[in-house]
N, C-alpha and C positions, 0 to 999 in steps of 0.2 A: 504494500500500500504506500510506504513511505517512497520508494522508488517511481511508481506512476505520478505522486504529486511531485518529486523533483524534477520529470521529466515533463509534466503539463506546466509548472512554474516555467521551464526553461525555455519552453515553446511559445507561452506569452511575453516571456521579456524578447525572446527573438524576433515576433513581428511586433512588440514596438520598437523596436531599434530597426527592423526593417522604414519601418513608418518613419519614424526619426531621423534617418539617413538621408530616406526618399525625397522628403522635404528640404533639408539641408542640401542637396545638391540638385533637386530643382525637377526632379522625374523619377518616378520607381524604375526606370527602363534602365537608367545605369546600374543601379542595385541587381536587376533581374541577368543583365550582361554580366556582374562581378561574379554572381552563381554560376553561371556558364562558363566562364575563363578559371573559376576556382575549381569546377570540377572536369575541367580537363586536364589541370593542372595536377590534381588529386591523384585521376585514373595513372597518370603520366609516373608520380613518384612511387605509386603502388607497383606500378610494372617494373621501373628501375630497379629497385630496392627487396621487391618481394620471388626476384628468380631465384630458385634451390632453397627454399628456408622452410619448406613444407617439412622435412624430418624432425628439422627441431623447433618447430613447434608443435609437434605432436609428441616429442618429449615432453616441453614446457607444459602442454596440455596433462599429461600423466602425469605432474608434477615433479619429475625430475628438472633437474637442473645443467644448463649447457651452460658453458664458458667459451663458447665458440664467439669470437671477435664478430663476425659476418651476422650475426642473429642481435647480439646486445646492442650494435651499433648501428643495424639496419632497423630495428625493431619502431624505435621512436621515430624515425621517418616514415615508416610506412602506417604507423598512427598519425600524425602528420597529414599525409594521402588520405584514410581515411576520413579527418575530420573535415578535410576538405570539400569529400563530394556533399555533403550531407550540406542545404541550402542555409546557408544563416550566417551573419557577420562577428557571430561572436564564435563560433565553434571556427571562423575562419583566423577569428584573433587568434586563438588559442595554440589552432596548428601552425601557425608563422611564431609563437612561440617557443614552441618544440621543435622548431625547425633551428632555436638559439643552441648553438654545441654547447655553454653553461647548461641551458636548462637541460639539452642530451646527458650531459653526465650525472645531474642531479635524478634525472628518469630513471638514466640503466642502475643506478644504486639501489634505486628504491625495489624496482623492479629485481634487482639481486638480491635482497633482501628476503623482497615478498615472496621468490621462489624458493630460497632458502628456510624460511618460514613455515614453506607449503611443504616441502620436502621432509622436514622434519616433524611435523604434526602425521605426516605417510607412514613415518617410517616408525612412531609413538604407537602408531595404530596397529601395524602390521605387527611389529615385535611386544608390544605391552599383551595382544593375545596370544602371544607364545610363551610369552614370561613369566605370564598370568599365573595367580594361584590355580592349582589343578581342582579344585572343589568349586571351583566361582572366580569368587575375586571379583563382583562385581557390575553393573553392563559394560563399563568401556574399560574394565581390562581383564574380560572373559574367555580363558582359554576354548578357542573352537575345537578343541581336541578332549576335553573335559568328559563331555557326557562317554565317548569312545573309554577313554583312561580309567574312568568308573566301571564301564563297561566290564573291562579285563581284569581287574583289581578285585571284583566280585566274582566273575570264574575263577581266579585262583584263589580264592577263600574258600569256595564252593567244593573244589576238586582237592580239599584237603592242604589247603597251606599249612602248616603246623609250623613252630615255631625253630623247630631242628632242620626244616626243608630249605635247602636255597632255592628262588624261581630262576636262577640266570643258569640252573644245571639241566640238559636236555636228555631226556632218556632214549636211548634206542638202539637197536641192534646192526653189527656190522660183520660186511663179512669182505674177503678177499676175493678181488675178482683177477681172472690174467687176460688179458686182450691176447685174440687168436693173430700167434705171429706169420701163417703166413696169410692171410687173407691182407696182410699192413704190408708185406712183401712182393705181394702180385699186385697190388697198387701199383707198388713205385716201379715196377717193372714196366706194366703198363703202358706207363706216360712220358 
């Protein structure tokens, strides 16, 4: 909810600042041209910028983290492009912004950060239900192997754990076998 009113707020301040412009320089037709030359402009830095970075943003998508120079540093340009095609003079501020190498550095931090951040809340999750107490421990640090663990821990009570028995001793019978040596010898004859 809180997000649809940021982005309906944002959408009325954008046409009146459309309106605001419009009148300040004497026609909305210039305003309407700045959208059309902004998002050619856009499309244009998105193509430069956005060849081969499909891989790793499909990492950054699964919250891993790349240090790949080509992604960190193309990234905020091609937000950039994006804020571009999208019609309005203030999402246009914004990306001529980000288009400042200061504010680029200030971005890729943040943005190292937040995958940092994200990477390690993954990896909280992933390892806290393995680390997890094996009876519970809880919802978010619940061994997904717990009920199984119970499982087995109760058959071997069942089938006579007794206190003199070790479980890590296997019982069973062995016997010697000889591999038939010539059937191994008319192989190698064979081939």
């Amino acid at each position: 909810m809180k997000l649809f009113l940021i982005v309906l707020a944002g959408l009325i301040l954008e046409v009146f600042v459309w309106i605001g412009v419009g009148d300040l320089v004497g026609s909305m037709w210039y305003v309407f041209f700045w959208f059309v030359a902004a998002f050619f402009i856009g499309i244009n830095l998105i193509r430069k910028y956005s060849a081969g970075l499909m891989p790793q943003m499909q990492q950054m998508r699964m919250g891993q983290m790349s240090g790949d120079p080509a992604l960190t540093g193309n990234l905020p340009k091609i937000l950039a492009g994006l804020l571009l095609l999208i019609p309005g003079l203030i999402t246009d501020v914004l990306a001529v912004l980000i288009l400042i190498p200061a504010v680029q550095n200030v971005f890729k931090n943040a943005m190292m950060k937040t995958m940092a951040k994200r990477q390690q809340a993954m990896m909280e999750k992933m390892m806290g239900g393995m680390m997890g107490d094996v009876n519970g421990g809880g919802a978010q640090g619940q061994n997904p192997f717990a009920d199984i663990m119970r499982q087995m821990q109760d058959m071997q009570q069942q089938q006579g754990g007794a206190p003199g028995r070790d479980s890590n001793v296997i019982d069973g019978e062995a016997r010697e076998v000889t591999p038939d040596a010539k059937k191994i010898e008319m192989k190698d004859v064979n081939k």
